[in-house]
N, C-alpha and C positions, 0 to 999 in steps of 0.2 A: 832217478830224480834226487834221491836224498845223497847219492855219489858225488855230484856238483857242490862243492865248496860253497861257489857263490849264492845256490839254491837256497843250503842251509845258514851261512852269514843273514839271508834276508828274513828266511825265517825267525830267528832270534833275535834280529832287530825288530821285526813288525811285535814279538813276544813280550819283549824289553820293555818296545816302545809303548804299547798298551798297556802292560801292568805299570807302570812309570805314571800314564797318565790316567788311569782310574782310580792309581792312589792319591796323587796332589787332587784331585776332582772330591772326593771324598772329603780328604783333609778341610779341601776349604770348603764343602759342603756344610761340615759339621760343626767347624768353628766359624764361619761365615753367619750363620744364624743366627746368635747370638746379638751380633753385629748389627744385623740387618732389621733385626727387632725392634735395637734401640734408634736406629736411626731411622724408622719409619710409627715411632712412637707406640709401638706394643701391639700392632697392628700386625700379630702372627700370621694371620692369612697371606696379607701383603710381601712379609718379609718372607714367605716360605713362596710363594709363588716367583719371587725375584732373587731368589734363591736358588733354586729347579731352573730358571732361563738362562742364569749363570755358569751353570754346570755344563746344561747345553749346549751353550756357545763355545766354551772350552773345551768339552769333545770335541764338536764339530771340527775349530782350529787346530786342535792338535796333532788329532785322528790326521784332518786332511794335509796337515803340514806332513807329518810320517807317512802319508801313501804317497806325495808328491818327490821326498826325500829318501825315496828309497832305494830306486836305482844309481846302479855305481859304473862309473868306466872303467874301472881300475882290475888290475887280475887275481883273479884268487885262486890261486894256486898252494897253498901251504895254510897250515891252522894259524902260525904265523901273522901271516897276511890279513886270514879272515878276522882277528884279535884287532888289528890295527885299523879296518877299516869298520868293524865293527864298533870300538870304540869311538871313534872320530863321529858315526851317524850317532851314536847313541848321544855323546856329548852334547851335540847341536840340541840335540831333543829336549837337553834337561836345559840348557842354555832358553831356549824358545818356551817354558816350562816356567821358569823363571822371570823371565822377561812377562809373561803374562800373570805371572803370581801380581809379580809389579805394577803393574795396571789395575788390575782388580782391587791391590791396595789403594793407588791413588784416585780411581774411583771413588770408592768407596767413603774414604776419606774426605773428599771434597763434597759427596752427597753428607757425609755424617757434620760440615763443617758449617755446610748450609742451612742443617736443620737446628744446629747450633745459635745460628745467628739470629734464626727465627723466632726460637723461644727466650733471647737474650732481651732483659728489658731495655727500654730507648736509654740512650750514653745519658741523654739530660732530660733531667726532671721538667713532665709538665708543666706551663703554667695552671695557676689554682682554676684561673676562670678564661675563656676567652669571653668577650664583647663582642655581642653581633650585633647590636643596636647603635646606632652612631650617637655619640653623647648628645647631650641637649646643650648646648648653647645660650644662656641669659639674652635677653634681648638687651639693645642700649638702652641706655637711662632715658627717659625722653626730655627733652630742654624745656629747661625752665619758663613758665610762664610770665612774664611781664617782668621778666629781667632788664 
């Protein structure tokens, strides 16, 4: 089993790939917080709860994207080889790694942008008072008698 080149190539991609992605998971686990704090107004539960779903979703994609990406056509014949196309699976991984770091910022971002907006006073100052009453109106003068 461990004699197959390509056996061990997969092995150490599946290796790679998991440590690869329980580290960036973590990373932004821990600095994500912080984050998710302020933009859910101090509301730790909330932000720790959305937090932990985030993580999840990120294993799930990534995990699943490296068991889909695993198998190779190519031959593995030489350490060589197994260097070359190990490299190549691994790259995509950090590439797809990436590309989701990226989302998560512009997520985030755009919730952090909104919640911005929300606490931001109106552009223009109230009026002092509105009127809900319809003015009063004078009545006409009434005409003169015995003019």
């Amino acid at each position: 089993m461990f004699q197959d080149p390509k056996v061990v190539t997969y092995l150490v991609y599946v290796g790679l790939s998991a440590l690869l992605t329980i580290w960036v998971a973590q990373t932004l686990h821990r600095n994500g917080r912080v984050f998710l704090v302020d933009v859910f107004r101090g509301n730790d539960a909330l932000a720790d709860s959305v937090n932990h779903l985030l993580v999840v979703g990120f294993y799930l994609i990534n995990l699943g994207y490296v068991s889909l990406a695993l198998k190779t056509a190519d031959a593995i014949e030489s350490a060589q080889r197994s260097i070359e196309v190990l490299s190549w699976k691994v790259g995509l991984v950090l590439c797809v790694l990436g590309v989701m770091h990226f989302i998560n910022l512009i997520t985030f971002s755009s919730i952090r942008r909104r919640a911005l907006v929300d606490q931001a006073p109106p552009p223009v100052a109230p009026d002092d008072r509105i009127q809900l009453t319809p003015p009063v109106i004078p009545a006409a003068p009434a005409a003169a008698a015995g003019a």
